[in-house]
C-alpha positions as CSV (number, residue, x, y, z in Angstrom):
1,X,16.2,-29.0,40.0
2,X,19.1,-29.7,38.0
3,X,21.8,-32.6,39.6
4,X,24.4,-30.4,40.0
5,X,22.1,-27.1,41.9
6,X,21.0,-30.5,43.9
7,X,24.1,-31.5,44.5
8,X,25.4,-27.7,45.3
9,X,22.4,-27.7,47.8
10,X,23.7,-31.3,49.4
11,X,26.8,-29.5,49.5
12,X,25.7,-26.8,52.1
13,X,23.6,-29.1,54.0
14,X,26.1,-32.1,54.6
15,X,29.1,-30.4,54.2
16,X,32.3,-32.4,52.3
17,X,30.0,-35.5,52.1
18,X,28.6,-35.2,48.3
19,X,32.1,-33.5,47.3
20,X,33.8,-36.1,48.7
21,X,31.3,-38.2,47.3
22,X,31.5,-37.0,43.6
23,X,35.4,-36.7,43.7
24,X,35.3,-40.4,44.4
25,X,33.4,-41.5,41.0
26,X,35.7,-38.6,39.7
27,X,38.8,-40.2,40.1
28,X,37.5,-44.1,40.3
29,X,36.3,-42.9,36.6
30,X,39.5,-41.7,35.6
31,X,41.6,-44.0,37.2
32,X,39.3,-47.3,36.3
33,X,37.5,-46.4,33.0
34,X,39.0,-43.5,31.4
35,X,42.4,-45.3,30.8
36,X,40.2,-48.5,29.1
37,X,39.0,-46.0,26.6
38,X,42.4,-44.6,25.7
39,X,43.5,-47.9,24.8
40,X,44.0,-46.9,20.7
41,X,46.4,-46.8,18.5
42,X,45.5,-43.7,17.7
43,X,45.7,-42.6,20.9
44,X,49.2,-43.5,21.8
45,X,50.2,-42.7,18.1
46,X,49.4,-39.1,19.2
47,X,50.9,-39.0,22.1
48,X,54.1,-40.3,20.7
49,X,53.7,-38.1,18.2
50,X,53.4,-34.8,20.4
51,X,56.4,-36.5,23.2
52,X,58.5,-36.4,19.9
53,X,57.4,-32.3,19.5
54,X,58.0,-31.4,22.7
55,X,61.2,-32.8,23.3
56,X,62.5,-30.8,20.2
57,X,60.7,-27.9,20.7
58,X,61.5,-27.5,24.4
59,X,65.7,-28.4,23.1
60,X,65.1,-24.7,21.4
61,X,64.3,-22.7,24.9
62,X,66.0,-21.0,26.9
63,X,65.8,-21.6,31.0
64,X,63.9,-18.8,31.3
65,X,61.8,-19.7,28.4
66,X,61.4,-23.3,29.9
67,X,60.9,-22.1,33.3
68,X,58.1,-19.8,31.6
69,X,56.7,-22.1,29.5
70,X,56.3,-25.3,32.6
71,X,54.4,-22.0,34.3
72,X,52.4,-21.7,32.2
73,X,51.6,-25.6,31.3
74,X,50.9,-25.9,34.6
75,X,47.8,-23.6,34.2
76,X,46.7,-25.2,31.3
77,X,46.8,-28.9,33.1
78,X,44.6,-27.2,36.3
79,X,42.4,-25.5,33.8
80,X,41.9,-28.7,32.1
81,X,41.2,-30.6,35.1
82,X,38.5,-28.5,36.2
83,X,36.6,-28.9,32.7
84,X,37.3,-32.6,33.3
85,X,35.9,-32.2,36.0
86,X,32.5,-30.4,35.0
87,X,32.2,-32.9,32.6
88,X,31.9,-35.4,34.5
89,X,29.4,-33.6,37.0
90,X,27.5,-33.1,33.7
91,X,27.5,-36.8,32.7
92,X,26.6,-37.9,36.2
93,X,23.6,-35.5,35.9
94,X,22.4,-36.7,32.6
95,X,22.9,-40.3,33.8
96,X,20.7,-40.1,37.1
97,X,17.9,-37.8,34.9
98,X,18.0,-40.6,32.8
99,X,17.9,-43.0,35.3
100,X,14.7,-41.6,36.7
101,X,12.5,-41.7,32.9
């Protein structure tokens, strides 16, 4: 049985403990360890970079087309969370298969 069907099983049988559990690591992860690995030059090159883009592209809207646009960036942050998200549920599952070899 795969970690995540386990943990989907855990899930029913405990209730919130396991998703509480997992959203935990989640954000200990991304508040504790994610941010060490962004710490490039490349990194905040790019994201200076794209600040830079934004701030001239979003000077071209319109209200509506800014209103619009935050709608729809909003989406795309949620949508990315929850592959962030799955990722992580997929690396915690490699990492405790790997732990039992």
């Amino acid at each position: 049985m795969s970690i995540l069907k386990y943990i989907q099983t855990m899930r029913i049988k405990r209730g919130d403990f396991v998703q509480s559990l997992i959203e935990g690591l989640y954000f200990h992860a991304q508040e504790n360890q994610v941010f060490q690995y962004l710490q490039t030059a490349e990194y905040r090159q790019m994201v200076s970079d794209m600040e830079r883009g934004w701030e001239a592209f979003r000077s071209t809207l319109t209200a509506e087309q800014e209103k619009h646009l935050d709608a729809l960036l909003t989406q795309k942050l949620e949508v990315v969370h929850l592959e962030d998200e799955a990722s992580f549920c997929s690396a915690l599952s490699i990492g405790i298969t790997l732990g039992r070899l």
